[in-house]
C-alpha positions as CSV (number, residue, x, y, z in Angstrom):
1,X,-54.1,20.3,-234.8
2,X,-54.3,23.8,-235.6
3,X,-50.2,24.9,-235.4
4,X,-50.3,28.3,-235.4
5,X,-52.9,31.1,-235.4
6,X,-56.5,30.3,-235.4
7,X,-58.3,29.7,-238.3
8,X,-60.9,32.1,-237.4
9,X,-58.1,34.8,-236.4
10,X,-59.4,38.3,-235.9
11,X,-57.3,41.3,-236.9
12,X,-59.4,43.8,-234.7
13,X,-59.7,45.2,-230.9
14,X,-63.2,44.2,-229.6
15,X,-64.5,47.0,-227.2
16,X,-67.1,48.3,-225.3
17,X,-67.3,52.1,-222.9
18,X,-63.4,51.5,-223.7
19,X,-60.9,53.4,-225.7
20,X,-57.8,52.6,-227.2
21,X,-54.5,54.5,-226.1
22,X,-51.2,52.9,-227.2
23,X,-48.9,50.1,-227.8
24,X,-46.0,48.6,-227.2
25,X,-44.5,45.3,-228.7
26,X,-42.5,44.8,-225.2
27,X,-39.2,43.9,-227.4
28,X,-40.9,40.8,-228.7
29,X,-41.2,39.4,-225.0
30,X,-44.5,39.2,-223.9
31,X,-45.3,40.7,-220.6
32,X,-46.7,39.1,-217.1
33,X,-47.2,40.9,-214.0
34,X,-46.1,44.5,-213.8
35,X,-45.4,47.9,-211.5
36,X,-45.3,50.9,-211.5
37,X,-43.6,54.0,-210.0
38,X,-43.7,57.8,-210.5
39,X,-40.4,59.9,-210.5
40,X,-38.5,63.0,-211.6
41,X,-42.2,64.0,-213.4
42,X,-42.0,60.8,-215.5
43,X,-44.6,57.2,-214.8
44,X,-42.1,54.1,-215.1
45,X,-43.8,50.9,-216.2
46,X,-41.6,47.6,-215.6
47,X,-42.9,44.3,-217.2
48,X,-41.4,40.7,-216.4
49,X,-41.8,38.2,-219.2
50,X,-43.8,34.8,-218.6
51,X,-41.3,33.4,-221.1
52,X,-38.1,35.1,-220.4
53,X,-35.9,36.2,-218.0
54,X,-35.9,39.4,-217.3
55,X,-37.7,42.8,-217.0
56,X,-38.8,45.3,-220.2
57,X,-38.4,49.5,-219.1
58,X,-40.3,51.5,-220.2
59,X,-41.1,55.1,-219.7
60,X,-44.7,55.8,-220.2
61,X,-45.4,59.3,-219.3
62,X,-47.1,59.5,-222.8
63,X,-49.1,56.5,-222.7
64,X,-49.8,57.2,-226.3
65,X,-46.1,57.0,-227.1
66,X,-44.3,54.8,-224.4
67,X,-40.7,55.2,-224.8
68,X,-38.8,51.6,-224.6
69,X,-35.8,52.4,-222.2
70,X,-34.5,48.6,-222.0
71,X,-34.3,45.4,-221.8
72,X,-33.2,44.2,-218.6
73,X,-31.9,40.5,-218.7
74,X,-31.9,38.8,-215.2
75,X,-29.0,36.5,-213.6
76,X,-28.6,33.1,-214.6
77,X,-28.0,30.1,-211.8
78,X,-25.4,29.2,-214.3
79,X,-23.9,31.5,-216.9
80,X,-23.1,29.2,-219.4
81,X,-27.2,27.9,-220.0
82,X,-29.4,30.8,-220.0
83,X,-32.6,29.4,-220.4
84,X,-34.6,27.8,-217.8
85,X,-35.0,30.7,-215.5
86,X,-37.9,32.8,-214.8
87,X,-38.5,35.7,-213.4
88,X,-42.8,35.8,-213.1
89,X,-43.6,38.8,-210.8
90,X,-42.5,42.4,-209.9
91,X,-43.5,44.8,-206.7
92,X,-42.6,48.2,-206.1
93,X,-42.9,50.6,-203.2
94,X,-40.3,52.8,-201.0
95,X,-38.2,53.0,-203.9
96,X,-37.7,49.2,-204.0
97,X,-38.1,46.6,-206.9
98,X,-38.7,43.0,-205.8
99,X,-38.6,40.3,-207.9
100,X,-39.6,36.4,-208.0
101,X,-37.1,33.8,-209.7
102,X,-38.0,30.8,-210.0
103,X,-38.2,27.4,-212.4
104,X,-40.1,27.2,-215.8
105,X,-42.4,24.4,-216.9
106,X,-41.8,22.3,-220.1
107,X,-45.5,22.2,-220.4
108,X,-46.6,26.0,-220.1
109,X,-42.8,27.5,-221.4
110,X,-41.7,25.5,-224.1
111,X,-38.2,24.6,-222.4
112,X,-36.0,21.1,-222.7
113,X,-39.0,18.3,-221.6
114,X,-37.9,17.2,-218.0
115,X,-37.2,20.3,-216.3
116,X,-33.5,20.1,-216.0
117,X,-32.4,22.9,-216.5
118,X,-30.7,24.6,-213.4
119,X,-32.2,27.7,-211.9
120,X,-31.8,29.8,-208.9
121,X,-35.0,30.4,-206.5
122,X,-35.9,33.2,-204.3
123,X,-36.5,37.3,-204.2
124,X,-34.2,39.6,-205.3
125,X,-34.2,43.4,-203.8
126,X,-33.2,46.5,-206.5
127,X,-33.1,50.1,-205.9
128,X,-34.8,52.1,-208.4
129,X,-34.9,55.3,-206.1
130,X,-31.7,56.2,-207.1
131,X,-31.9,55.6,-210.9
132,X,-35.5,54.4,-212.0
133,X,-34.2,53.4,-215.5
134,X,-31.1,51.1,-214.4
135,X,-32.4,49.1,-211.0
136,X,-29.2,48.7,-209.1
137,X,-29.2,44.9,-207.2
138,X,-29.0,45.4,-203.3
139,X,-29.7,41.7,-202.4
140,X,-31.2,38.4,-202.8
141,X,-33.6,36.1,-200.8
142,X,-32.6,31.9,-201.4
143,X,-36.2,29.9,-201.2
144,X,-34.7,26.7,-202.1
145,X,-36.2,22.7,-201.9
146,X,-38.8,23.4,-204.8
147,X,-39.3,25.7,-207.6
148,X,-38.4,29.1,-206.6
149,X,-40.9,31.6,-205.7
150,X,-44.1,32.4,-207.7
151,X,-45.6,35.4,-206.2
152,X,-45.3,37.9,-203.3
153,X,-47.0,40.7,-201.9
154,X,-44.8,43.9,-200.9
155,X,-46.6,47.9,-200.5
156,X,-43.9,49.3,-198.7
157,X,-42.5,48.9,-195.2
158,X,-40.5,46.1,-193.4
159,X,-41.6,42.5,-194.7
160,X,-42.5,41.1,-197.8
161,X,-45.1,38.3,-197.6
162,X,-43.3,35.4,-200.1
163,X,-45.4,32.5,-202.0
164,X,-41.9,30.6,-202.1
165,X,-40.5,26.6,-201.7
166,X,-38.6,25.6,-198.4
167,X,-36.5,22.8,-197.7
168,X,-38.7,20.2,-196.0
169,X,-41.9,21.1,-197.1
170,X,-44.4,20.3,-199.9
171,X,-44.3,23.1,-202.6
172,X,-45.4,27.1,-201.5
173,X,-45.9,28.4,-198.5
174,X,-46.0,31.8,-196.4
175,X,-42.5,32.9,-196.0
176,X,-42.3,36.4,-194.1
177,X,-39.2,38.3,-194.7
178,X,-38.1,41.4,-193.7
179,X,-36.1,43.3,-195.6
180,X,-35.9,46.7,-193.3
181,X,-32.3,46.3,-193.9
182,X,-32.5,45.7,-197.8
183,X,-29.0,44.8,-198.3
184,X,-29.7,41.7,-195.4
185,X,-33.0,40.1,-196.0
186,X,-34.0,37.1,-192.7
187,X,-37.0,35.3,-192.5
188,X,-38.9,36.1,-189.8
189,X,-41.8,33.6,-189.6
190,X,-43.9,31.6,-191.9
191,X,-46.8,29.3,-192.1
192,X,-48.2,26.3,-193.7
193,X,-50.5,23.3,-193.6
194,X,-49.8,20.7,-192.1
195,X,-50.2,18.5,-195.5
196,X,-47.3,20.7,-196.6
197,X,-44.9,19.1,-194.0
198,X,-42.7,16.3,-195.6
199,X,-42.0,15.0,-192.3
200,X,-45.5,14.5,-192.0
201,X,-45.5,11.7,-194.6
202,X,-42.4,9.6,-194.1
203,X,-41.4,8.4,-197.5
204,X,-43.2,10.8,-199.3
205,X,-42.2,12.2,-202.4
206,X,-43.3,15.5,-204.2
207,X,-45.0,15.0,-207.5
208,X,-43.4,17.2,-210.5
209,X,-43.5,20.2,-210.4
210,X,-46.4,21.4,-213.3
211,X,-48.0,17.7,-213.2
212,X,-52.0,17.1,-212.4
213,X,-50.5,15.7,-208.7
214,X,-48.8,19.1,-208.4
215,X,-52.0,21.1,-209.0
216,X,-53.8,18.8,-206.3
217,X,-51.8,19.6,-203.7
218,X,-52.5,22.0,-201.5
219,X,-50.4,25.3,-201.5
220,X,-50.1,29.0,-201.6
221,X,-50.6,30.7,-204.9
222,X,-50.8,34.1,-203.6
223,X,-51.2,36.6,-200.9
224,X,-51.9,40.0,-199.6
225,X,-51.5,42.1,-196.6
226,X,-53.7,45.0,-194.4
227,X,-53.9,45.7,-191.2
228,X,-52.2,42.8,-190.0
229,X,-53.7,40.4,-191.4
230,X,-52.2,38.0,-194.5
231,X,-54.8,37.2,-196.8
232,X,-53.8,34.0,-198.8
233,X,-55.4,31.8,-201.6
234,X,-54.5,28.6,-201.1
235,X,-55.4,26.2,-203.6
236,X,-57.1,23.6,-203.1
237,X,-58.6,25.3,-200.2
238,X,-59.9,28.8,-200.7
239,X,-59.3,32.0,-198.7
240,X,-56.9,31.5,-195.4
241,X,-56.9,34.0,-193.3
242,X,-53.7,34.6,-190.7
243,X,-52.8,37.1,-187.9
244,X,-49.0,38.3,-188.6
245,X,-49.6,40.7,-186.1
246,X,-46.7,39.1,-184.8
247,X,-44.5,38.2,-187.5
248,X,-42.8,35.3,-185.9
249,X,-46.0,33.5,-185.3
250,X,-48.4,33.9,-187.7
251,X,-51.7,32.0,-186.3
252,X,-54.7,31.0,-188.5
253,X,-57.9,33.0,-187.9
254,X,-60.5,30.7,-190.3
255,X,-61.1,29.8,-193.7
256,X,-63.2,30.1,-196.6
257,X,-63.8,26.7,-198.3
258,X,-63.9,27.5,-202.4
259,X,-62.0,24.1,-204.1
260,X,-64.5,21.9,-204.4
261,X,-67.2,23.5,-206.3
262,X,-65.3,26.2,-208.2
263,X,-61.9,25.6,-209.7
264,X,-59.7,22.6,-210.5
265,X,-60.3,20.2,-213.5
266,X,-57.9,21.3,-216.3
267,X,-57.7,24.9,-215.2
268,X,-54.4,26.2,-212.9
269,X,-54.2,27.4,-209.4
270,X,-57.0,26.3,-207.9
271,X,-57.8,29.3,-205.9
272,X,-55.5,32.6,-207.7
273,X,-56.2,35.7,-206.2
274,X,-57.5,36.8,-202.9
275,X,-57.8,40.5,-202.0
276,X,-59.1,42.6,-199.4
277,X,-60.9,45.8,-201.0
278,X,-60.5,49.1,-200.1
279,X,-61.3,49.5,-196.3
280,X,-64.3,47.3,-197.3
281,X,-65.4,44.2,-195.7
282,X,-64.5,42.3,-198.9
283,X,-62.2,40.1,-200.5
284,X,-62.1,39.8,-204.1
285,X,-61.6,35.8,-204.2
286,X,-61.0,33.8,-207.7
287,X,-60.0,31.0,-209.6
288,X,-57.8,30.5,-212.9
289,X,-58.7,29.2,-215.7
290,X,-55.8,28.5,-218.8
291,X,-54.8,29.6,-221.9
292,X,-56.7,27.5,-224.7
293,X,-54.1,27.0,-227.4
294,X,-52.3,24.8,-225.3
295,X,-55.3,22.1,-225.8
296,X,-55.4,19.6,-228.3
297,X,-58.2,17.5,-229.3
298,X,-56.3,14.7,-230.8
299,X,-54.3,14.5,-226.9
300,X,-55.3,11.7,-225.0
301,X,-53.0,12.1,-221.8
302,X,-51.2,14.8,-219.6
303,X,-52.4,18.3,-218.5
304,X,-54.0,19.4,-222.0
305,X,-55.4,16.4,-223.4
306,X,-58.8,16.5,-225.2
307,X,-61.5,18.2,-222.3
308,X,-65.0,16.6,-222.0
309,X,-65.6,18.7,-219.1
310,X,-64.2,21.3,-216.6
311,X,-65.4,22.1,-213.2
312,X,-66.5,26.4,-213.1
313,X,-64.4,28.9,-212.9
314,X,-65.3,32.1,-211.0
315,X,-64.7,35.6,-209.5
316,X,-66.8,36.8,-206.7
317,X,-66.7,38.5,-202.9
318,X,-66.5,37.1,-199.5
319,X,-67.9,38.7,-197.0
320,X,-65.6,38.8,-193.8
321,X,-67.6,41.4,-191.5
322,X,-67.0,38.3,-189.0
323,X,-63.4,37.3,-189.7
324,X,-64.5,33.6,-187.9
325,X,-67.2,33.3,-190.8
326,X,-66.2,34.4,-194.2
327,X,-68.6,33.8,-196.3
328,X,-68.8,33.9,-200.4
329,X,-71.9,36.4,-201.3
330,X,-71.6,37.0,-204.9
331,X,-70.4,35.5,-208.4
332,X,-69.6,38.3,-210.9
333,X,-71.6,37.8,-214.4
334,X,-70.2,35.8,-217.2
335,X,-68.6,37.8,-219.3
336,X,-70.3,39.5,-222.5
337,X,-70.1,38.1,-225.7
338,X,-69.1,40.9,-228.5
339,X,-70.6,41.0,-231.4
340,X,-67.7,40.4,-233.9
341,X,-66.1,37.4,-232.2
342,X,-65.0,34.8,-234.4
343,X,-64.4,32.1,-232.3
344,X,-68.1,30.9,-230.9
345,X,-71.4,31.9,-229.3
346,X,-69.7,31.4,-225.7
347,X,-65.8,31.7,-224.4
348,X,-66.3,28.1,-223.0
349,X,-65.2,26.2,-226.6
350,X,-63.1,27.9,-228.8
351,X,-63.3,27.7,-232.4
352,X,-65.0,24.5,-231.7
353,X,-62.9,23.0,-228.9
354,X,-64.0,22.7,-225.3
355,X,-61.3,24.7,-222.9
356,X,-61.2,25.6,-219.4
357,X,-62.7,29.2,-219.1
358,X,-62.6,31.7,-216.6
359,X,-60.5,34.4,-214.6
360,X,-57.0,35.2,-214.4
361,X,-55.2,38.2,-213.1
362,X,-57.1,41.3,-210.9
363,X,-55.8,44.6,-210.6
364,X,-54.1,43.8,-207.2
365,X,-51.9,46.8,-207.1
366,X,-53.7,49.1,-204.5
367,X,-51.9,51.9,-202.1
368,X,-49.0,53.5,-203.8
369,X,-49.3,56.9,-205.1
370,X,-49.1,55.9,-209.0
371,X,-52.1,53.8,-209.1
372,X,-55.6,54.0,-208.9
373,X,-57.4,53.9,-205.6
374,X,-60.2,51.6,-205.2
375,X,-63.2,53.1,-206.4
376,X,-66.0,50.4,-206.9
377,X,-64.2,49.5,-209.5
378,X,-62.9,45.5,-210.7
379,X,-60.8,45.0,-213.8
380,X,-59.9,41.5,-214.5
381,X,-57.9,39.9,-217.3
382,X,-59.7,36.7,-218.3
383,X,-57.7,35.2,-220.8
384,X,-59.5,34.9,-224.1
385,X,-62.8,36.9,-222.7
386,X,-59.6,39.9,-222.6
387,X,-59.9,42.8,-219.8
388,X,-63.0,42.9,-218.3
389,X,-64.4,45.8,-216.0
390,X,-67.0,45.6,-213.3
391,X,-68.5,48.3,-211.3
392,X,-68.8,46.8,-207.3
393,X,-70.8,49.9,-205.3
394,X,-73.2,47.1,-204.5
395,X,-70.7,43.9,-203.9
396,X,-73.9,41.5,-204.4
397,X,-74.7,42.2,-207.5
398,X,-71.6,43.2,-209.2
399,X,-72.2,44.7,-212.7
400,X,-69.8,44.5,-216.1
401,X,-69.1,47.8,-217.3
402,X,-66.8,48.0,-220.2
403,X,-64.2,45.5,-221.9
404,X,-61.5,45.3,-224.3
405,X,-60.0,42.0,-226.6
406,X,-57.4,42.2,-227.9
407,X,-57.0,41.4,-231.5
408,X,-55.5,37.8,-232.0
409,X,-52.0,37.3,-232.9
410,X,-50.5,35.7,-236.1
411,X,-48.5,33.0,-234.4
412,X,-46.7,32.1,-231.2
413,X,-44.0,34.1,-229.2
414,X,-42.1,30.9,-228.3
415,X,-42.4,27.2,-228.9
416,X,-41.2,24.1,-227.8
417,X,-37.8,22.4,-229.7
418,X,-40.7,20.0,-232.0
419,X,-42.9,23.1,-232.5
420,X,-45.7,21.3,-230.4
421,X,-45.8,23.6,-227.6
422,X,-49.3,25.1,-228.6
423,X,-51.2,22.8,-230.8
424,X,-54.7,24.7,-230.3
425,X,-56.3,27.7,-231.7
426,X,-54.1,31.0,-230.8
427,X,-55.9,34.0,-229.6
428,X,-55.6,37.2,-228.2
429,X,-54.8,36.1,-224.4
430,X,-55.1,39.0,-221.7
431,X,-52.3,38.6,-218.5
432,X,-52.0,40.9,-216.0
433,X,-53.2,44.6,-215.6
434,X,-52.4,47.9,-213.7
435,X,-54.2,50.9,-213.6
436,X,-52.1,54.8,-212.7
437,X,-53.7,57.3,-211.2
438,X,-54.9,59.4,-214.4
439,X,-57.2,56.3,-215.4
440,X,-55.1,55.0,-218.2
441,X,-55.2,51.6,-218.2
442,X,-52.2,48.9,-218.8
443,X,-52.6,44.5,-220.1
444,X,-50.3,42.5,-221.7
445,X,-50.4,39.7,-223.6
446,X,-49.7,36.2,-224.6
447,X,-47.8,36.2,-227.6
448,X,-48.2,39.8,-228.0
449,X,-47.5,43.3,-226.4
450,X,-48.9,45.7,-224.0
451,X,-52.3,47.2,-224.7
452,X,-53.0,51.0,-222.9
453,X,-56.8,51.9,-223.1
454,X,-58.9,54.3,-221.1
455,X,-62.5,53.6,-220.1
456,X,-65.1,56.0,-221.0
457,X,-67.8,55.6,-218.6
């Protein structure tokens, strides 16, 4: 078992048509998803933790010097324990910070085996109009009878669109909330599949939350919203389209069938990210893969036990110029190789050790002022393979362009209470990335900070 950092460790940045900008070690708490907000001439960057809970500030007007503001610890369903509560993903627009809270995972956070620890489930609403450096709390959203909430999608206006638990049903679904009062969020509608129902199955019981059974089941991971239509990946399934034209009933329009081939296996969600391009005809559709060091070769059971083989991951288009027949059109290219990569001639075993491989988080962030506009442009952080960017002017034969790895760090941010929590070889991980408006590019990363780069072509 390798314990620790790998033994092929590399101490550099890998890069191609990409430039390095700035750093910042994010307080010691790795970052997961991000946003972003311009005021009073500055750019605001705020980071949630996959480990912790809370947000890290910071001010990164100078994204060659970003300026730490703080630390923002979030609230505890008990004040005595704090541990066991996470806080996974972050939206800004209209001067409004929502934020997911939800459970952690023994297996993926390193927390008391058993998932016992108490924690408090929903959205909560901030104001960071007012004071962009100290979000003021304006109210929260309950999504109880599971584990929280794991994702949303909110760009401003009256609803956010929740990937949350509900009383009486299996795991996530589509929870519509509006929150034009944001002092007094209501749910206003919401959907699911029928396999979600508990009342369906009399008797049934959910698997654990995190277990193989859990991943099997089909659920919402997450969603987007244009033009009145929710666009949700639904593991399991694939692309789900629904019309929320009006909110109260949301009604299916059709589906795009992706788990089985792609997906699955030892990887996570089944289907991650769905997202309608631009005003294009498109929706960038993928699975997720998982962070290698949490493989052993020596297991014989349980999520991460010693892989043989893994079903393909992917990233690709479907075509929904007939919203009745999406259809997938293209697979984007396996990544390139660098020269100067210790770890093997492909991203498929590492150092040696077979791993799931693939996709994780897009740049999903479209439509407010501080960020990028589409512009035939893809960048993807695909966990060991690090940010990856693809030029799309021809969606059927999408194109890599540039990338950036990180270097690989010289241990874990967190562990388990036996130290067992990540018994394979530790890389350089990439999580989640945004990109503003000047072209300056933001990842974070497992068990390490925030990376700013620029591309050069």
């Amino acid at each position: 078992m390798y314990m620790g950092k790998s033994i092929h460790q590399r101490k550099e940045c890998l890069m191609k048509n990409m430039e390095f900008v700035g750093f910042d070690d994010l307080n010691g708490k790795p970052g997961f998803q991000m946003a972003m907000q311009k005021a009073n001439g500055h750019y605001y960057l705020y980071a949630t933790s996959f480990r912790w809970n809370g947000i890290n500030i910071l001010d990164v007007t100078d994204p060659k010097n970003p300026r730490k503001i703080k630390w923002m610890e979030g609230f505890w369903a008990d004040d005595s324990i704090h541990d066991g509560q996470s806080t996974p993903k972050i939206q800004i627009a209209d001067g409004l910070l929502i934020l997911a809270h939800g459970g952690t995972m023994d297996v993926l956070h390193g927390t008391p085996k058993g998932n016992t620890l108490p924690y408090w489930g929903g959205i909560s609403i901030w104001d960071v109009e007012t004071d962009p450096e100290n979000p003021k709390l304006l109210s929260k959203f309950h999504c109880g009878g599971g584990p929280g909430v794991h994702r949303f999608f909110y760009n401003g206006g009256d609803y956010v669109y929740v990937t949350g638990s509900c009383e009486g049903y299996a795991f996530f679904i589509l929870r519509i909330v509006d929150i034009s009062d944001p002092c007094n969020p209501k749910e206003v509608g919401r959907w699911w599949m029928d396999e979600q129902y508990v009342g369906n199955t009399p008797g049934g019981t959910l698997p654990p939350f995190g277990s193989e059974a859990f991943l099997n089941t089909p659920q919402l991971h997450a969603c987007a919203y244009r033009d009145g239509i929710v666009y949700m990946a639904y593991q399991n399934v694939g692309l789900i389209m629904v019309d929320v034209t009006d909110s109260t009933n949301p009604k299916m329009i059709s589906k795009c069938q992706l788990n089985p081939t792609f997906g699955g296996g030892a990887g996570g969600a089944r289907t991650h990210t769905v997202l309608p391009i631009g005003d294009q005809p498109y929706v960038l559709m993928s699975t997720e893969a998982e962070r290698c060091y949490y493989f052993s070769e020596t297991a014989t059971e349980g999520l991460y036990q010693k892989l043989v083989t893994n079903p393909m991951n992917m990233l690709g288009f479907v075509e929904i110029t007939d919203m009745n027949r999406p259809n997938l059109i293209s697979v984007f290219p396996y990544p390139e190789v660098p020269e100067g990569y210790t770890h093997g001639k492909n991203f498929n075993y590492v150092d040696g050790m077979r791993v799931p491989f693939g996709p994780h988080n897009s740049f999903d962030a479209y439509g407010q002022d501080v960020y990028e506009s589409y512009r035939d442009r893809i960048y993807t952080c695909y966990f060991h393979a690090g940010l990856r960017m693809y030029d799309t002017s021809d969606p059927f034969m999408p194109k890599e362009i540039a990338y950036f790895l990180p270097p690989d760090p010289d241990g874990p941010a967190f562990d388990n209470e036996d130290g067992t929590l990540m018994p394979g070889p530790i890389v350089g991980i990439a999580e989640d990335v945004l990109v503003d408006d000047r072209g300056y590019i933001y990842f974070d990363t497992a068990n390490d900070g925030l990376y700013i780069v620029k591309c050069t072509v």
